[in-house]
C-alpha positions as CSV (number, residue, x, y, z in Angstrom):
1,X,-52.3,-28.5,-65.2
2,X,-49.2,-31.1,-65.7
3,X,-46.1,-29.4,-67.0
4,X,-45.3,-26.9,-69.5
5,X,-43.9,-28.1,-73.5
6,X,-41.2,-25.2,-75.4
7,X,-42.0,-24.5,-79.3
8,X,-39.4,-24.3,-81.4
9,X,-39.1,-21.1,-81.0
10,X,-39.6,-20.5,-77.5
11,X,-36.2,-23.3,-77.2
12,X,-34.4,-20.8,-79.8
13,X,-34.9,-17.8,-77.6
14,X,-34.0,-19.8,-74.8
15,X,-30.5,-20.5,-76.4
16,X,-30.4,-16.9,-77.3
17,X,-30.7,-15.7,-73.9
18,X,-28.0,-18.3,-72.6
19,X,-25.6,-16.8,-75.1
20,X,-26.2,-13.3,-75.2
21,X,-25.8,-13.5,-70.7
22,X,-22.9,-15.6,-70.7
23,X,-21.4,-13.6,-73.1
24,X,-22.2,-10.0,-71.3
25,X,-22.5,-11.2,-67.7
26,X,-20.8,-14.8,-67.7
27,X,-21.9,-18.6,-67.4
28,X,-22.9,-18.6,-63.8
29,X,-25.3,-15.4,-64.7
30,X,-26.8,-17.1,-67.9
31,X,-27.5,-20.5,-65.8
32,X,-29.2,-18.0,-63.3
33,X,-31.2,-16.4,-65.5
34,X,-32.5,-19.1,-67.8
35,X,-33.2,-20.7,-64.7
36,X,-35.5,-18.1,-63.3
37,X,-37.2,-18.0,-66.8
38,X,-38.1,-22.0,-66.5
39,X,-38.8,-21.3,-62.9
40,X,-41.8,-19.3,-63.8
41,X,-42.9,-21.8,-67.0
42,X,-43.6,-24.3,-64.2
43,X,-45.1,-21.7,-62.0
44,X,-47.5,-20.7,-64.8
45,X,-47.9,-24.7,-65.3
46,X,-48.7,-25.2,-61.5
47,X,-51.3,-22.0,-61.2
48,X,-48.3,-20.4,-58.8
49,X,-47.8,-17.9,-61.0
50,X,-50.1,-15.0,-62.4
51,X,-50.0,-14.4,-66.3
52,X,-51.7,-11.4,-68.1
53,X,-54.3,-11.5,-71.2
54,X,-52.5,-11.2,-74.4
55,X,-55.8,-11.3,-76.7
56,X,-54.9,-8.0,-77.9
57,X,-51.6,-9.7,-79.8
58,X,-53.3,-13.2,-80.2
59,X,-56.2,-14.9,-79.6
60,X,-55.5,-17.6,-76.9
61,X,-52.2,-15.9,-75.9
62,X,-51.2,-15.3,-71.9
63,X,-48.0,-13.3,-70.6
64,X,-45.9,-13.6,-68.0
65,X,-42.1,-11.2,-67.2
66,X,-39.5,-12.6,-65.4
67,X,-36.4,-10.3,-65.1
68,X,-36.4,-8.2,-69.2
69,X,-38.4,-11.1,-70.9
70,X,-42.0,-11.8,-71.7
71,X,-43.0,-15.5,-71.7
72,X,-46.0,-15.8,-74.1
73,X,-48.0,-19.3,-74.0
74,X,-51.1,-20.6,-74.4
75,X,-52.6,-23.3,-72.2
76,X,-55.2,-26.3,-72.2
77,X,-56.7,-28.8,-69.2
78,X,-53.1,-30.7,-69.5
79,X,-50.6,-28.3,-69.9
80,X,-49.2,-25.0,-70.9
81,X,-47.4,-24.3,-74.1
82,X,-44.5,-21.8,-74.6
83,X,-44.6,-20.0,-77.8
84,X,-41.9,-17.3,-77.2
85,X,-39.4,-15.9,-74.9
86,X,-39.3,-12.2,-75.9
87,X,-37.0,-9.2,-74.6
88,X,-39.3,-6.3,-73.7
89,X,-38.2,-4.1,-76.2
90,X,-38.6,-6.5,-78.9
91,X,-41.5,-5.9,-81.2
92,X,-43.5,-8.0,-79.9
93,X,-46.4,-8.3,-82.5
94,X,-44.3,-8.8,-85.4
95,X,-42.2,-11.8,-83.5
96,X,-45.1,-13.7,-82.3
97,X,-46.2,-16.5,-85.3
98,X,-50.0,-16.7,-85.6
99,X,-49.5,-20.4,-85.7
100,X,-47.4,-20.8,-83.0
């Protein structure tokens, strides 16, 4: 695979994590962080990185954690996709959209 593409929503929670760290632990934190998080997008991308079956949410669905977030995506021959950056206690199966 080539790269990894963000939905939407995936970019959303992205912005949500940078706020909510800068604002509890500060900017250099949040850019730490949300660095680690595209880190392991582009691990998953390159086959560095192991990811889990998430069939049992979605069909087609893979997970990934890096630090208190689950990165849920779905992949092809080209690429993966990113559907949502999700805090572990979030309800998970309620916050994923089946179209995605």
């Amino acid at each position: 695979m080539s790269g990894y593409v963000l939905t939407r929503a995936a970019l959303a929670d992205l912005d949500d994590i940078w706020d909510y760290t800068e604002t509890n632990w500060g900017p250099v934190q949040a850019e730490t962080y949300v660095r680690a998080i595209a880190a392991l997008c582009a691990d998953l991308a390159d086959g560095r990185r192991a990811s889990l079956s998430a069939e049992a949410i979605r069909a087609g669905y893979r997970k990934a954690s890096v630090g208190r977030h689950v990165v849920f995506f779905r992949h092809d021959a080209q690429r993966i996709t990113v559907v949502r950056i999700l805090h572990q206690r979030r309800d998970i199966d309620t916050q994923l959209d089946p179209e995605g």
